[in-house]
DRENLOTOR-580447 format. One record per residue (C-alpha): x, y, z; chain. Coordinates in steps of 0.5 Angstrom, whole numbers, always signed. Each point is the difference from the previous one (the first is absolute). Layout:
<east:X	north:Y	up:Z	c:A>
...
end
This chain:
<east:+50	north:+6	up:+23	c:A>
<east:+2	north:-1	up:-8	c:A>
<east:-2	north:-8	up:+1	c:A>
<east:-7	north:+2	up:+2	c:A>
<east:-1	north:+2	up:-7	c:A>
<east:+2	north:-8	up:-3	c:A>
<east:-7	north:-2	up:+3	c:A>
<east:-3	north:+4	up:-6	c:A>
<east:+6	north:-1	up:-5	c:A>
<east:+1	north:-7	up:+1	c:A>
<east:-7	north:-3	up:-1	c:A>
<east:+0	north:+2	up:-7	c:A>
<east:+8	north:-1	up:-2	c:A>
<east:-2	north:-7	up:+2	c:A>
<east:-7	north:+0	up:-4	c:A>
<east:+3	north:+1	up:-6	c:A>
<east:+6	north:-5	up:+2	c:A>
<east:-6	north:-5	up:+1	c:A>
<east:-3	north:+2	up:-7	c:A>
<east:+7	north:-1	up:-4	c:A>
<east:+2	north:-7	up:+3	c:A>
<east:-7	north:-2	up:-2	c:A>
<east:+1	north:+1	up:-7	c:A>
<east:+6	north:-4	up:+1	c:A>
<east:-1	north:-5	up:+5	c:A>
<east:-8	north:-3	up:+0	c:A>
<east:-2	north:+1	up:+8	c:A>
<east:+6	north:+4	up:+3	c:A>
<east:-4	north:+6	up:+0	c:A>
<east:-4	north:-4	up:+6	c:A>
<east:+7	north:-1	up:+4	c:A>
<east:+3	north:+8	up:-1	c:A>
<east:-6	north:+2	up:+2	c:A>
<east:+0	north:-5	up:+7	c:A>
<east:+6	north:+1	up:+1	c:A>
<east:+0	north:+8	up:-1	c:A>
<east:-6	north:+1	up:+4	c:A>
<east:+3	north:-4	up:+6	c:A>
<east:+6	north:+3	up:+0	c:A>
<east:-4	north:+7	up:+0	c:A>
<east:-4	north:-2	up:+5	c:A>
<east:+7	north:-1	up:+5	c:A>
<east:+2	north:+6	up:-3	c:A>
<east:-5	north:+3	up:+2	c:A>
<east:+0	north:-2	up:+8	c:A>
<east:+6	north:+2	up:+1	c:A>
<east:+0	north:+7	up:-2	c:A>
<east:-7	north:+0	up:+3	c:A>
<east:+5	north:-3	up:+7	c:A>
<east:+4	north:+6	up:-1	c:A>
<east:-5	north:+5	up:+3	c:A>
<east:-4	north:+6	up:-4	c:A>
<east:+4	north:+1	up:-7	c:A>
<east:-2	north:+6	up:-4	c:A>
<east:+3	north:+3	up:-7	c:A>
<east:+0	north:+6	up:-4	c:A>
<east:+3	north:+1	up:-7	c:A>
<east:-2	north:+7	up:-4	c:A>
<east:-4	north:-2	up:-6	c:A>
<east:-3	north:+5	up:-3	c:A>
<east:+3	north:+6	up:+4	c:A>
<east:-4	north:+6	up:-3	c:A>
<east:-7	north:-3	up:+2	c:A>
<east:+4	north:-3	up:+6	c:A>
<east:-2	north:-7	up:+0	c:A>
<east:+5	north:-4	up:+3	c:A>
<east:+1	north:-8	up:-1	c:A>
<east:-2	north:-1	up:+8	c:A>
<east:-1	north:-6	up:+4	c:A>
<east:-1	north:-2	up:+6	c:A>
<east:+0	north:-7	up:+3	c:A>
<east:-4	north:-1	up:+7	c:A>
<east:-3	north:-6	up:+4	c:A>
<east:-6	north:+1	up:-4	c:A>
<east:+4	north:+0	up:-6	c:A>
<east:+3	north:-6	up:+1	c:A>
<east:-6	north:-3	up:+2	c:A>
<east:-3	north:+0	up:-6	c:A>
<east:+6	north:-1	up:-5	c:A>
<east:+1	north:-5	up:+4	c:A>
<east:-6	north:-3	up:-2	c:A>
<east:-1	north:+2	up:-7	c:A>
<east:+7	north:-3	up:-1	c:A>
<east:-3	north:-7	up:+4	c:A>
<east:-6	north:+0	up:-4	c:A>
<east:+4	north:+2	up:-6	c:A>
<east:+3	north:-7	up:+1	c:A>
<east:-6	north:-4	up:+1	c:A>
<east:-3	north:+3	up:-7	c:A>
<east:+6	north:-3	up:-3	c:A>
<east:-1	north:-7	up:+3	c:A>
<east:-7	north:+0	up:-1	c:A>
<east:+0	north:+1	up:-7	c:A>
<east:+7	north:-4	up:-1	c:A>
<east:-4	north:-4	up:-6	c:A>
<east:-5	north:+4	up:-1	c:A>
<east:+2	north:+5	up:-5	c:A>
<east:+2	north:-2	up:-7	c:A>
<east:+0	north:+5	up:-5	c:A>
<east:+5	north:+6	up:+1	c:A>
<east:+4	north:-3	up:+6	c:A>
<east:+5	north:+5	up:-1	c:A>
<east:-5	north:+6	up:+0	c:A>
<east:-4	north:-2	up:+6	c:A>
<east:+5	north:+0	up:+4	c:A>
<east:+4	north:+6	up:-1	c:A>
<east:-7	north:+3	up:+1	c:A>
<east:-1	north:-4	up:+6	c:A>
<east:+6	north:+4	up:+2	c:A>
<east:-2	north:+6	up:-3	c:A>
<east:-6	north:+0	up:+5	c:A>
<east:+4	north:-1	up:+6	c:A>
<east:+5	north:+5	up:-2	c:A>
<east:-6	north:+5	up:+0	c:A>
<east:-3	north:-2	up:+6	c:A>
<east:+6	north:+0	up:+5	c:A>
<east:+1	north:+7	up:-2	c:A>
<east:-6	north:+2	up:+2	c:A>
<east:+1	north:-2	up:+6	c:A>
<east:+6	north:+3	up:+1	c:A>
<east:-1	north:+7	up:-5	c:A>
<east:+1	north:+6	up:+6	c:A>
<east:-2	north:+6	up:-6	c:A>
<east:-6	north:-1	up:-3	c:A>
<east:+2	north:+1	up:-7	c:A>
<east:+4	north:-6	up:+1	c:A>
<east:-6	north:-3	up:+3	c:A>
<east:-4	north:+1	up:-5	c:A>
<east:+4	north:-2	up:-6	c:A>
<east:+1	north:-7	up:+4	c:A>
<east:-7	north:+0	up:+1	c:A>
<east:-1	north:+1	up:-7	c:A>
<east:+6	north:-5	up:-2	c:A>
<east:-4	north:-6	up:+3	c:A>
<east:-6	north:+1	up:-4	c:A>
<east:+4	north:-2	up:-6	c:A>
<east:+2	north:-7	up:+1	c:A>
<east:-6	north:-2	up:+4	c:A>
<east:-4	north:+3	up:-6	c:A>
<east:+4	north:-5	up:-4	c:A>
<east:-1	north:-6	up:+4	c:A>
<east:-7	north:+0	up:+0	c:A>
<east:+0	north:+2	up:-8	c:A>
<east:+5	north:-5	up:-3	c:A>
<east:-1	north:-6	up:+6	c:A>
<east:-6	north:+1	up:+2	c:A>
<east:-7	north:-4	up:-1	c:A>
<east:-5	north:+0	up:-4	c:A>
<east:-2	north:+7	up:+1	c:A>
<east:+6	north:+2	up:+1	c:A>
<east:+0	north:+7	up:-5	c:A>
<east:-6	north:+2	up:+4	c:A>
<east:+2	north:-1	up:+7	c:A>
<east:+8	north:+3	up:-2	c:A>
<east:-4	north:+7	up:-3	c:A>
<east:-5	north:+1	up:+5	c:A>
<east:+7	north:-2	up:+5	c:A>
<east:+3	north:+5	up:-4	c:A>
<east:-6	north:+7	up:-2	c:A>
<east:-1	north:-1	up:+9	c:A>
<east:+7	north:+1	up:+2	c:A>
<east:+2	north:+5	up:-5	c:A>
<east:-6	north:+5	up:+1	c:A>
<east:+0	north:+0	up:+7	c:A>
<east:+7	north:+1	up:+0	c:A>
<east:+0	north:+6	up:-4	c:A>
<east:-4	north:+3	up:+6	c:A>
<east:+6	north:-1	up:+4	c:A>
<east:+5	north:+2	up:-4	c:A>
<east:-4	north:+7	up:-1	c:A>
<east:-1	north:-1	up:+8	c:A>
<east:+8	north:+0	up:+1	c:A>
<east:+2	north:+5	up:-5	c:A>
<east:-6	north:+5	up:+5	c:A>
<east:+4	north:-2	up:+5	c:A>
<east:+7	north:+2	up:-3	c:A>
<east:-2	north:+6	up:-3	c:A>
<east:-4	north:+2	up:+8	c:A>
<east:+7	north:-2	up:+3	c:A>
<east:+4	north:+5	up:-5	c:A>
<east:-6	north:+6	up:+2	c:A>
<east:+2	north:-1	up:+7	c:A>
<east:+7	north:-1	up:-1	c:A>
<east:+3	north:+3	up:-6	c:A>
<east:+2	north:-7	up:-3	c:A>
<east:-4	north:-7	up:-2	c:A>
<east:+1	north:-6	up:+2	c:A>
<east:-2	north:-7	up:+0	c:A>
<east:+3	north:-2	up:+7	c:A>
<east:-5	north:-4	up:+5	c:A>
<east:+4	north:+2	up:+6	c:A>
<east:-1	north:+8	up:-2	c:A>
<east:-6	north:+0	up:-3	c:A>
<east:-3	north:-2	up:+7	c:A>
<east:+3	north:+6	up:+3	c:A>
<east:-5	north:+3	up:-4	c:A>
<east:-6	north:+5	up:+3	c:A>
<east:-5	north:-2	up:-5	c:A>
<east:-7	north:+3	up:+1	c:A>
<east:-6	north:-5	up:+1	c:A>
<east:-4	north:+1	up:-6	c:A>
<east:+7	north:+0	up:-5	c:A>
<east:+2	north:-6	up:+6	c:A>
<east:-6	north:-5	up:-2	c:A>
<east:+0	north:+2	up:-8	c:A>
<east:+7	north:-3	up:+0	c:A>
<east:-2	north:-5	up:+4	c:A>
<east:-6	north:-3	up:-4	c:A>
<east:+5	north:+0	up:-6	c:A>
<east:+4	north:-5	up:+3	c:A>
<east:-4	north:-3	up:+5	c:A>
<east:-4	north:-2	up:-7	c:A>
<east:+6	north:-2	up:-4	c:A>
<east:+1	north:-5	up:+6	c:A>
<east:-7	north:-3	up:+1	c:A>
<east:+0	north:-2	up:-7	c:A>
<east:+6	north:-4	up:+1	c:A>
<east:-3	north:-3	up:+8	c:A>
<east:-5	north:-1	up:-4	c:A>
<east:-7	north:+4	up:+4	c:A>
<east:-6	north:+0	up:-2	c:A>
<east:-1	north:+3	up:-5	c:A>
<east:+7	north:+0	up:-3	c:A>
<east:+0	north:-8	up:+0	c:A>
<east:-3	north:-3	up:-6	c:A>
<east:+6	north:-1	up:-3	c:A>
<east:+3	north:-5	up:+5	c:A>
<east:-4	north:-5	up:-2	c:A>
<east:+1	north:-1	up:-6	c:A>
<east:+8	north:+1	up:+0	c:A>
<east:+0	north:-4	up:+4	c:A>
<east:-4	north:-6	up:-3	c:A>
<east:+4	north:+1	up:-6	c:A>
<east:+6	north:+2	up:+2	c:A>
<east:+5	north:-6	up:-1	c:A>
<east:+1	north:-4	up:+8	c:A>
<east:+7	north:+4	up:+1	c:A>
<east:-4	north:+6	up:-2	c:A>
<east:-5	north:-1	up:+6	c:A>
<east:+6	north:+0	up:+4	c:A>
<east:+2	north:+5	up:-1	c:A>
<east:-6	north:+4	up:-1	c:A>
<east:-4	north:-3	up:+7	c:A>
<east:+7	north:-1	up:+4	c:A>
<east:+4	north:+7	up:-2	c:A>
<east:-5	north:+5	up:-5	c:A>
<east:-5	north:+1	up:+5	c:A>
<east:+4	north:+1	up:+5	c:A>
<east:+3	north:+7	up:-4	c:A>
<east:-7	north:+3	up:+1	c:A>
<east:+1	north:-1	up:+8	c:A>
<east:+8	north:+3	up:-1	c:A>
<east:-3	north:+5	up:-3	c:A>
<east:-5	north:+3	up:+6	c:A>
<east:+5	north:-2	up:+6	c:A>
<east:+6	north:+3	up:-3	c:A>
<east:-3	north:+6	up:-5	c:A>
<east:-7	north:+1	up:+2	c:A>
<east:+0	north:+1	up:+7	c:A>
<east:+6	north:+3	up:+2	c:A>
<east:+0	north:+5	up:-4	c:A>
<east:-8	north:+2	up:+1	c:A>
<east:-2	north:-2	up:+7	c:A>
<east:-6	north:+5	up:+0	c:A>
<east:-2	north:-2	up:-6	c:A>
<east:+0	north:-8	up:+0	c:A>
<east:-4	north:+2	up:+7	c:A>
<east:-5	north:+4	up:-1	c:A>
<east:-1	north:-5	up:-7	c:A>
<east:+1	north:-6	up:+5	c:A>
<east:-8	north:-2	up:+1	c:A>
<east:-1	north:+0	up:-8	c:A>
<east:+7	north:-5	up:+0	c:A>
<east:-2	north:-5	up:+5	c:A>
<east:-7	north:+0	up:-2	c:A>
<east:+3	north:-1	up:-7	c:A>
<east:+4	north:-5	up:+3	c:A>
<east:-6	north:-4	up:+4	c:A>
<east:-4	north:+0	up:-7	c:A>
<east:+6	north:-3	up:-4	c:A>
<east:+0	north:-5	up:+6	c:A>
<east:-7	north:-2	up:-1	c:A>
<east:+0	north:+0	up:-7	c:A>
<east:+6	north:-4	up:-2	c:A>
<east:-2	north:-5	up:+6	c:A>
<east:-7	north:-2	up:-3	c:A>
<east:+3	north:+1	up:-8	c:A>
<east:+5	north:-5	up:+2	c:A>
<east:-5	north:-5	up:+3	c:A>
<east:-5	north:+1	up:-8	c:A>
<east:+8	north:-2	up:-4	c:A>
<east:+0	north:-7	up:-3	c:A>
<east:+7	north:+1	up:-2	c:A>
<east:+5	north:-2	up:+4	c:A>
<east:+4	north:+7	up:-2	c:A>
<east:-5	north:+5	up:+1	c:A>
<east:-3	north:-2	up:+6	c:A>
<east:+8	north:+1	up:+4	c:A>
<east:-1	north:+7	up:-4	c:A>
<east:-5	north:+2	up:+3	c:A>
<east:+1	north:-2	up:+6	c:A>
<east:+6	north:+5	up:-1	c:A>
<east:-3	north:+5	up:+0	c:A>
<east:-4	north:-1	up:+6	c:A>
<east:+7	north:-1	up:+4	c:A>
<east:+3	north:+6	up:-3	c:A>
<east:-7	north:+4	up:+3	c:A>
<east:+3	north:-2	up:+8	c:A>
<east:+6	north:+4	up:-3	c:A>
<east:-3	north:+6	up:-1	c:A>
<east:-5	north:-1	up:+5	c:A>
<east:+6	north:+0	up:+5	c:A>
<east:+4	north:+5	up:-3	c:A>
<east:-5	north:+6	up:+0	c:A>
<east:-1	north:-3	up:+7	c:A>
<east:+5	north:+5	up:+2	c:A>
<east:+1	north:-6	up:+6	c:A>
<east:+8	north:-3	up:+2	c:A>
<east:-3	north:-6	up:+1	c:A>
<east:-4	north:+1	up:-7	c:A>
<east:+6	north:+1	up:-4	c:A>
<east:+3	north:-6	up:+3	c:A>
<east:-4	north:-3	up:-1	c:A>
<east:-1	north:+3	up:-9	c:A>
<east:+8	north:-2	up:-2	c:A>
<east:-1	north:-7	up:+4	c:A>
<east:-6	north:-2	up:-5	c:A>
<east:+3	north:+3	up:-5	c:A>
<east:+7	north:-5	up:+2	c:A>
<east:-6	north:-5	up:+1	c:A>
<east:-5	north:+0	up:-7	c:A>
<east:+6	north:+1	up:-3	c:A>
<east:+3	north:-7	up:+2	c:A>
<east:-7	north:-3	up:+1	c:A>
<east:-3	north:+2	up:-8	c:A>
<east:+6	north:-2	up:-3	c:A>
<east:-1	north:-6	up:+3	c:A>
<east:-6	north:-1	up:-3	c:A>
<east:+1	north:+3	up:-7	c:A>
<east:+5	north:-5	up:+0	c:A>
<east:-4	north:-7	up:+1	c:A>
<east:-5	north:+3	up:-4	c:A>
<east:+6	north:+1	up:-7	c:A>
<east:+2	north:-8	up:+3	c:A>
<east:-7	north:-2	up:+0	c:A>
<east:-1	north:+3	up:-6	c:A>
<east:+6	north:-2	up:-4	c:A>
<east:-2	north:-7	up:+2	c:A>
<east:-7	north:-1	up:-2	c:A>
<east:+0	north:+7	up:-5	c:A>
<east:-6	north:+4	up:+4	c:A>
<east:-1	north:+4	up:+5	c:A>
<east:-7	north:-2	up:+1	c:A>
<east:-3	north:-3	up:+6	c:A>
<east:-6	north:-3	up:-3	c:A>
<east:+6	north:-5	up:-3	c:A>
<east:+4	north:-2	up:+6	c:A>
<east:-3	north:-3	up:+6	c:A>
<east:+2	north:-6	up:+4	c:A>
<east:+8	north:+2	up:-1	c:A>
<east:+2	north:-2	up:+6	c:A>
<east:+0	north:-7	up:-1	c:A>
<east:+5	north:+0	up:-5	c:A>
<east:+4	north:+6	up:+1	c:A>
<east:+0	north:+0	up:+9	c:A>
<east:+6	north:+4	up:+0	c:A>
<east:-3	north:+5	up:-4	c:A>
<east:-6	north:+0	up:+3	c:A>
<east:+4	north:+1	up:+7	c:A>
<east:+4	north:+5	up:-2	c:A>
<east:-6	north:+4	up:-3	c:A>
<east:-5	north:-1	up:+6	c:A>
<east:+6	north:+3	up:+4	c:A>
<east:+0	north:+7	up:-5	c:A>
<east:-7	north:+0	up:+2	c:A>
<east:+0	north:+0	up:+7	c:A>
<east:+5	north:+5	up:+0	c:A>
<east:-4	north:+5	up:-5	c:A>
<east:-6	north:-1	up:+5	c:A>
<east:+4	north:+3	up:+5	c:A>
<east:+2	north:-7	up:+3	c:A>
<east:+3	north:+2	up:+8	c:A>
<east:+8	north:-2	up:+0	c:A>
<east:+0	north:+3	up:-8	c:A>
<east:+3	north:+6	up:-3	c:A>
<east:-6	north:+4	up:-1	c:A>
<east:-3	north:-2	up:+6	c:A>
<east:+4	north:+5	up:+4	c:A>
<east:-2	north:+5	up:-6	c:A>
<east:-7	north:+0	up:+0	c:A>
<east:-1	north:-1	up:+8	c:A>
<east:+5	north:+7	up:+1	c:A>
<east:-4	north:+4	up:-5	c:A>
<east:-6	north:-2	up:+2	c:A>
<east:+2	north:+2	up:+7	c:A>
<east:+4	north:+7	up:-2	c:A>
<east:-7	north:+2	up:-5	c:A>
<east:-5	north:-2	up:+5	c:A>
<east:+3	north:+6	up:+5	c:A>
<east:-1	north:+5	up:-6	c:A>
<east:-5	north:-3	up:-4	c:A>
<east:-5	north:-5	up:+4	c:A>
<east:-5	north:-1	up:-5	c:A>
<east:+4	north:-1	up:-5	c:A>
<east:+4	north:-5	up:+2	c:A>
<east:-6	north:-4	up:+4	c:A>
<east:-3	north:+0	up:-7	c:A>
<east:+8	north:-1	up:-3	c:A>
<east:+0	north:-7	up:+4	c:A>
<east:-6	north:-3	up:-3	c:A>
<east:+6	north:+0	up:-6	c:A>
<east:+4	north:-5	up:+4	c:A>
<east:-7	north:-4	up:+1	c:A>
<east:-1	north:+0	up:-8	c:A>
<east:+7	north:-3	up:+0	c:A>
<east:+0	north:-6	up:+2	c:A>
<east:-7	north:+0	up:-4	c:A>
<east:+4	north:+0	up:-6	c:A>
<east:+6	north:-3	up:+1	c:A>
<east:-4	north:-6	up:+3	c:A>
<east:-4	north:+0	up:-6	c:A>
<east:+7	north:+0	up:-5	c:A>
<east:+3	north:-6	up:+4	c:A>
<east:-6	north:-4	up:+0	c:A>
<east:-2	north:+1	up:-7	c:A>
<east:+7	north:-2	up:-3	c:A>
<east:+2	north:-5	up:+4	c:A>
<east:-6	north:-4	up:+5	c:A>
<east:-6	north:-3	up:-3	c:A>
<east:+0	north:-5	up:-5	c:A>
<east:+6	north:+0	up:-4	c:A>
<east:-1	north:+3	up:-7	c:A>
<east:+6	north:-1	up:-3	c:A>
<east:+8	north:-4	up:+3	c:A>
<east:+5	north:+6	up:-1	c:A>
<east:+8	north:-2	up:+2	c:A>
<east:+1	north:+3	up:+7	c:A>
<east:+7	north:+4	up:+2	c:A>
<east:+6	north:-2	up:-4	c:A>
<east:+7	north:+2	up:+5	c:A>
<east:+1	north:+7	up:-3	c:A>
<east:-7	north:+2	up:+1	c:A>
<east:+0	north:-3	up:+6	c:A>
<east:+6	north:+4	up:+3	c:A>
<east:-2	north:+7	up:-2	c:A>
<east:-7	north:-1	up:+3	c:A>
<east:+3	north:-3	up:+7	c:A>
<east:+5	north:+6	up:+0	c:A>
<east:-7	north:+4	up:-1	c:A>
<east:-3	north:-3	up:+6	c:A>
<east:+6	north:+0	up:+5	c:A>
<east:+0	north:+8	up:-2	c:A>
<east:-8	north:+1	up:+2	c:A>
<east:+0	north:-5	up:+6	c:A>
<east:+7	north:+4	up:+2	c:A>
<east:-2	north:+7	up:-1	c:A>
<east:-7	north:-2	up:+4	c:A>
<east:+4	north:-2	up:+6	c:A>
<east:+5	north:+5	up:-1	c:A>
<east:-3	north:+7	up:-2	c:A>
<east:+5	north:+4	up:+3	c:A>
<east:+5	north:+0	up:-5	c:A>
<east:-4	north:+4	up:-4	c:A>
<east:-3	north:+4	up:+4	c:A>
<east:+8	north:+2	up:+3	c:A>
<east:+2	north:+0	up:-8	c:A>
<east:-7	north:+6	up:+0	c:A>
<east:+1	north:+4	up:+7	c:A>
<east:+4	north:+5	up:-3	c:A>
<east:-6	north:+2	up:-5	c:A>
<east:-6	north:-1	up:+4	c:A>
<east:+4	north:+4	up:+6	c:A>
<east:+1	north:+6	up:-5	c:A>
<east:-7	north:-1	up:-3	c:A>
<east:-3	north:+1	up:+7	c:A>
<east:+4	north:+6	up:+1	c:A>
<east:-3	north:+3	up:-6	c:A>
<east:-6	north:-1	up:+2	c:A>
<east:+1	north:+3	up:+7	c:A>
<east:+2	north:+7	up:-2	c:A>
<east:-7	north:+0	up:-5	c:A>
<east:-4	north:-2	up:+4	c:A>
<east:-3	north:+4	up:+5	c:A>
end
């Protein structure tokens, strides 16, 4: 389907549209941007309503890469919600940015064209130059729109990304050159290479360098200490997308490439995996619990809810991996909630410190209730969206790894320890400081995130409809392996 591939084209033909009304017309690059991403997000469902949609063009044919595509419930899901968080970067910094408008949003764009070609890339040469694609303009938000130690956050960003890049990049061109020593010819194609026999030691070398490449960019422990700062510095749309989308790439990576196409190996690592997991967990939790900035506290509990994907994942367990693509759909919406009112708080009063808010709801209610409802969500609140992930990842890694997840659970505990703990410092207590509350905008966009936490909290289904078809082939991966 040739229309599958304006998913990817579109977003950047739009972004430098953005970038040349700009220079023309001061605050149309907002408007194209909106627009854009509106229409690309119906287009979007529509070929996701059409059922699977696949592509393969010849590109470089003496390698035999192929521009192939591929368009699944999964990939729908998290196009889908790039798409929508897409949306939300843009309104939350609709007043943000004041230099270079132009250029933040075609690079905004630039991101997005990136990230939904990795969710849709089904040859992984192709995925790999989309993986790389969106590192640029990600780099670039955070350098020029960034903070006030945004040059070191964007090269840390930069140097964690690249290195581990390359170990997957060696890991895909082994692969190929393993594929072209069985059968006479490389290949890139992911539905061919899991037809391969590899052997085991070979099997768990190749999946270390991607599993490496996509932890990095989860984040674990203890590939995880550039988040915080990236995220600090990071402009609020930047935040969005890195929380919302970035991270859910790492988690992509190891549902899409990783465990299909090593099962053996991905077992035989998976108690150092979920350990790592319960580590991340734990740590993220009590990190988050030490921030006093508002930005670097929701970072890190980042990293403690990316650690229930991995757990869940390297369960090997249905209801686990039901239970991983629901957190991941969850934290997605739920921390780019909250990186949101962390960019309006600070565009209000120009800091990100809690020490110097206090007593906001006072003067800011419909703020302050907005805000509380984010937090309840993030602690695992039952009716919201990360519940059900949480509960069924618990649930599934409990039959696989008891220990772990018991330990694991006490991450849930230490949530509502450091999502209480925000709340309170930054809106009870006596009022520091008197901040505008929601203006109608603001109010619009945080009320739609709400209705999306409490709808897919009661209605979980349609995410796990939209995943069976993966989790379902998954599964029976790990059937034929195991013994």
């Amino acid at each position: 389907m040739v229309a599958l591939s304006f998913l990817i084209w579109l977003p950047l033909i739009l972004g430098v549209c953005a970038w040349g009304s700009e220079k023309k017309i001061k605050g149309s690059g907002n408007w194209i941007t909106l627009f854009s991403l509106f229409a690309l997000l119906i287009f979007s469902i529509y070929l996701g309503s059409q059922g699977t949609s696949t592509l393969s063009w010849e590109w470089f044919a003496r390698f035999n890469i192929h521009f192939a595509l591929l368009y699944d419930g999964l990939a729908l899901l998290l196009v889908t919600l790039t798409l929508a968080l897409a949306i939300l970067a843009v309104l939350v910094s609709w007043k943000d940015i004041e230099q270079h408008r132009g250029f933040f949003h075609f690079n905004l764009m630039f991101s997005v064209a990136g990230i939904i070609g990795v969710f849709l890339a089904a040859d992984l040469f192709l995925f790999f130059l989309f993986w790389e694609v969106m590192l640029l303009p990600m780099t670039a938000l955070i350098l020029i729109w960034g903070h006030e130690n945004r040059r070191y956050a964007a090269l840390k960003f930069f140097i964690f990304t690249q290195v581990s890049s390359l170990l997957m990049l060696i890991a895909i061109i082994a692969l190929a050159l393993f594929h072209q020593s069985q059968t006479g010819e490389l290949s890139f194609n992911l539905a061919e290479l899991q037809q391969l026999t590899i052997p085991d030691n070979m099997q768990f070398w190749l999946m270390l360098g991607f599993f490496i490449a996509f932890a990095v960019k989860l984040p674990m422990v203890p590939f995880h200490s550039w988040l915080p700062d990236a995220h600090t510095q990071a402009p609020t749309a930047g935040s969005v997308l890195l929380a919302g989308i970035l991270l859910k790439t790492g988690a992509y990576g190891l549902i899409r490439i990783v465990l299909p196409l090593f099962p053996s190996a991905t077992m035989e690592f998976a108690p150092i995996a979920v350990s790592l997991g319960v580590v991340s967990i734990i740590y993220g939790a009590l990190m988050a619990y030490s921030q006093t900035d508002f930005k670097r506290l929701v970072a890190y509990s980042s990293i403690s809810h990316m650690g229930f994907v991995l757990l869940a994942l390297f369960s090997w367990h249905e209801v686990a991996l039901q239970g991983a693509i629901l957190t991941i759909v969850a934290h997605g919406i739920s921390s780019a909630a909250l990186f949101s009112m962390a960019g309006l708080i600070q565009h209000r009063i120009h800091s990100r410190e809690l020490g110097k808010m206090g007593g906001m709801w006072a003067s800011a209610p419909k703020m302050a209730t907005v805000t509380l409802i984010f937090v309840m969500a993030g602690i695992g609140m039952p009716g919201m969206a990360n519940f059900n992930g949480e509960l069924l990842t618990l649930l599934g890694s409990y039959q696989q790894f008891p220990l772990q997840t018991i330990v694991a659970a006490l991450g849930i505990v230490l949530s509502a320890v450091y999502g209480l703990h925000l709340f309170q410092r930054a809106f009870q207590g006596p009022a520091n400081i008197e901040i505008i509350d929601l203006h109608m905008r603001e109010l619009v966009f945080t009320s739609l995130l709400v209705v999306a936490l409490i709808y897919f909290g009661l209605q979980p289904h349609i995410v796990l409809d939209l995943s069976s078809e993966t989790i379902n082939s998954l599964m029976l991966s790990a059937a034929e392996v195991r013994p």
